[in-house]
VMD Tcl script that draws the C-alpha trace (Angstrom):
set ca {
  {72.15 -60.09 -87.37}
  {73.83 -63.88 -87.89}
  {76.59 -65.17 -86.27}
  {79.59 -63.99 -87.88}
  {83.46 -65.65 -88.43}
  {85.64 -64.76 -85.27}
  {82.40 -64.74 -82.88}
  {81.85 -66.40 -79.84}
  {78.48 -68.38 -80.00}
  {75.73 -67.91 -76.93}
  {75.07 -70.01 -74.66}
  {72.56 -72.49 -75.35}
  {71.33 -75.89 -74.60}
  {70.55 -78.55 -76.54}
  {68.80 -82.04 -76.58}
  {70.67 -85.63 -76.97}
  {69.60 -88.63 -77.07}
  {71.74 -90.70 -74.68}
  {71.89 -94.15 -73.35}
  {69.32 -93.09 -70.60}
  {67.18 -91.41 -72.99}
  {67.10 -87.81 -73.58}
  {69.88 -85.01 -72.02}
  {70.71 -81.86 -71.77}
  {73.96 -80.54 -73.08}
  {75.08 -76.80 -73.20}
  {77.47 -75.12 -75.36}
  {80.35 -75.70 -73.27}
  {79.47 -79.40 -73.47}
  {79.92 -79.58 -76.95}
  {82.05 -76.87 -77.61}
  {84.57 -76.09 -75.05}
  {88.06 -77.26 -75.98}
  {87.51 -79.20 -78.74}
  {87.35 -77.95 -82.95}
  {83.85 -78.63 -84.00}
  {82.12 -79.26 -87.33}
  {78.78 -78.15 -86.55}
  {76.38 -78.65 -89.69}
  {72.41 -77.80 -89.23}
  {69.72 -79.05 -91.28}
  {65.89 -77.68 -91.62}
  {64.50 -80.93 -90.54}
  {65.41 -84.29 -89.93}
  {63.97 -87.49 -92.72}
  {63.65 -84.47 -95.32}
  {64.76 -85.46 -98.54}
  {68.32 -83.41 -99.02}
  {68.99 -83.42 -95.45}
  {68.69 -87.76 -95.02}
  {70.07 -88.13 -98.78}
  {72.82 -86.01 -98.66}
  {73.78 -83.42 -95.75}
  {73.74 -86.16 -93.07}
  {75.18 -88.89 -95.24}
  {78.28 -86.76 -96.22}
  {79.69 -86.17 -92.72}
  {78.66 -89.78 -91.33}
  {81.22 -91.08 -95.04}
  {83.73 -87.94 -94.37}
  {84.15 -88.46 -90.70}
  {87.79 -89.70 -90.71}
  {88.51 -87.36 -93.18}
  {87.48 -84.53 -91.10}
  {88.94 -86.27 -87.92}
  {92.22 -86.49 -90.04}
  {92.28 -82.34 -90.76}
  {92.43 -81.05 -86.96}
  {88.27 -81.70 -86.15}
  {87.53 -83.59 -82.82}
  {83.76 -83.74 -83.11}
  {81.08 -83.51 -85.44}
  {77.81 -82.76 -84.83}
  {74.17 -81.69 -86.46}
  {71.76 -79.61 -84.92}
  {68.06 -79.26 -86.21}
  {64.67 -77.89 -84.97}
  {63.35 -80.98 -83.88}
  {62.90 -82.61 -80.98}
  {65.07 -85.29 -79.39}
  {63.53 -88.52 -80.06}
  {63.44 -87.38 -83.52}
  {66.87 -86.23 -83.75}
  {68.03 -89.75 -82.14}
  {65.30 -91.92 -84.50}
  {67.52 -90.11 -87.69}
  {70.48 -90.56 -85.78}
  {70.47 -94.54 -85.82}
  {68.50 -94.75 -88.94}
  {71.85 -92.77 -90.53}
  {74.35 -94.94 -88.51}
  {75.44 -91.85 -87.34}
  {77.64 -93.17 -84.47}
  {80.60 -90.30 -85.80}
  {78.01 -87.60 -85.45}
  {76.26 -86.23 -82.26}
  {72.66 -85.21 -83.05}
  {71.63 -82.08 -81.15}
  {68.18 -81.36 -80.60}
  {67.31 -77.59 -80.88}
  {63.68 -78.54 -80.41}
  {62.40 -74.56 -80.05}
  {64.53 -73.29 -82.17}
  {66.31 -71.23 -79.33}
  {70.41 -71.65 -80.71}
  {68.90 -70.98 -84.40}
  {67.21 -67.98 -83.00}
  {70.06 -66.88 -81.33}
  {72.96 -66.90 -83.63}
  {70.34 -65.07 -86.32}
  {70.33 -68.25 -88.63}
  {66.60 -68.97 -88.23}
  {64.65 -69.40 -91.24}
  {60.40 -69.46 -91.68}
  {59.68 -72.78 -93.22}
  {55.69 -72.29 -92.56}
  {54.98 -71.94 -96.28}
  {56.13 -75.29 -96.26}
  {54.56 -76.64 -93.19}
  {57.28 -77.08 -91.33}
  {57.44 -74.02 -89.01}
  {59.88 -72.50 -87.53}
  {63.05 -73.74 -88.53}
  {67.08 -73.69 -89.02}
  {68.79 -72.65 -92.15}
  {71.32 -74.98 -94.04}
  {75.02 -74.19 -93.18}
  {77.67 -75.66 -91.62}
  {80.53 -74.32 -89.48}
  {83.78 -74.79 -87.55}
  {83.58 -74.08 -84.26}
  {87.00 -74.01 -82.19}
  {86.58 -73.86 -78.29}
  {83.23 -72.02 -78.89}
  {84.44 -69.51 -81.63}
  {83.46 -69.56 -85.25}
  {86.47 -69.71 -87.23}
  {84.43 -70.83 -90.51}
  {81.11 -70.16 -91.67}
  {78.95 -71.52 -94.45}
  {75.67 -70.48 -94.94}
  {73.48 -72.05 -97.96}
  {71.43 -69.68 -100.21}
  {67.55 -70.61 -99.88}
  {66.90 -74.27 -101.26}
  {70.86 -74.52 -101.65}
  {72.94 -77.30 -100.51}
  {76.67 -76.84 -101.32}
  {78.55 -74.82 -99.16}
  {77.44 -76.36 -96.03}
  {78.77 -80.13 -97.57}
  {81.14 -82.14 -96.27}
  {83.35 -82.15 -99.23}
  {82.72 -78.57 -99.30}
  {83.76 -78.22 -95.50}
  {86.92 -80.71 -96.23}
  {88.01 -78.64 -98.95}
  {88.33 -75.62 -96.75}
  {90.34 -77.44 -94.14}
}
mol new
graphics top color blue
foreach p $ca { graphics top sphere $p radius 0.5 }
foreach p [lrange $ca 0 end-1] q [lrange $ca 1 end] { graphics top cylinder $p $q radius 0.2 }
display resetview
């Protein structure tokens, strides 16, 4: 069953690409204290995700910063060096790009999806999310080949 409003999201760790190369960061590391936009993606360099998912929160970040959110991040099934190649491609500086590079977060909070017809594996499904000190106070999960609940204006306008 997926994640749901008013849960607590599992522990899990992640992949970033940091000034060292890559890290690990945890839940609480992104999480804990702090009101998140968390937005995932199905893959990284695919066409709606680099033309308009990522691009949306990188132009909206003051705006979200401006409603009450102290991070934004997005999380995709692929692996680190990857996630940090899109990152800096995007000038993404406003946006931490977490690495779920098994799968193992998507798995967990039942938001998975099975991209193999497509090539692509095991992967994420579109949505996006507010996260506040680990719980989900807002959830928006995209319909299959859907982007427009998990948007940046979209996630803006229910702020």
């Amino acid at each position: 069953m997926a994640i749901q409003e008013g849960d607590k999201l599992p522990t899990a760790t992640f992949m970033k690409m940091g000034p060292d190369g890559p890290q690990p960061v945890n839940t609480d590391d992104v999480f804990a204290g702090k009101r998140v936009a968390l937005f995932a993606v199905p893959g990284a360099f695919t066409p709606t995700c680099s033309a308009k998912h990522l691009p949306g929160y990188v132009e909206k970040a003051a705006m979200l910063k401006a409603r009450g959110i102290d991070e934004i991040a997005c999380v995709s099934v692929n692996d680190v060096f990857v996630m940090g190649a899109w990152g800096q491609a995007a000038g993404s500086g406003d946006v931490d790009m977490l690495a779920d590079g098994n799968g193992d977060f998507a798995k967990a909070i039942g938001l998975e999806m099975d991209g193999t017809g497509f090539g692509m594996g095991q992967r994420s499904q579109r949505y996006a999310m507010v996260v506040d000190d680990g719980t989900v106070e807002r959830l928006f999960v995209e319909g299959p080949g859907e982007f427009k609940v998990s948007s940046a204006e979209h996630m803006l306008s229910e702020l």
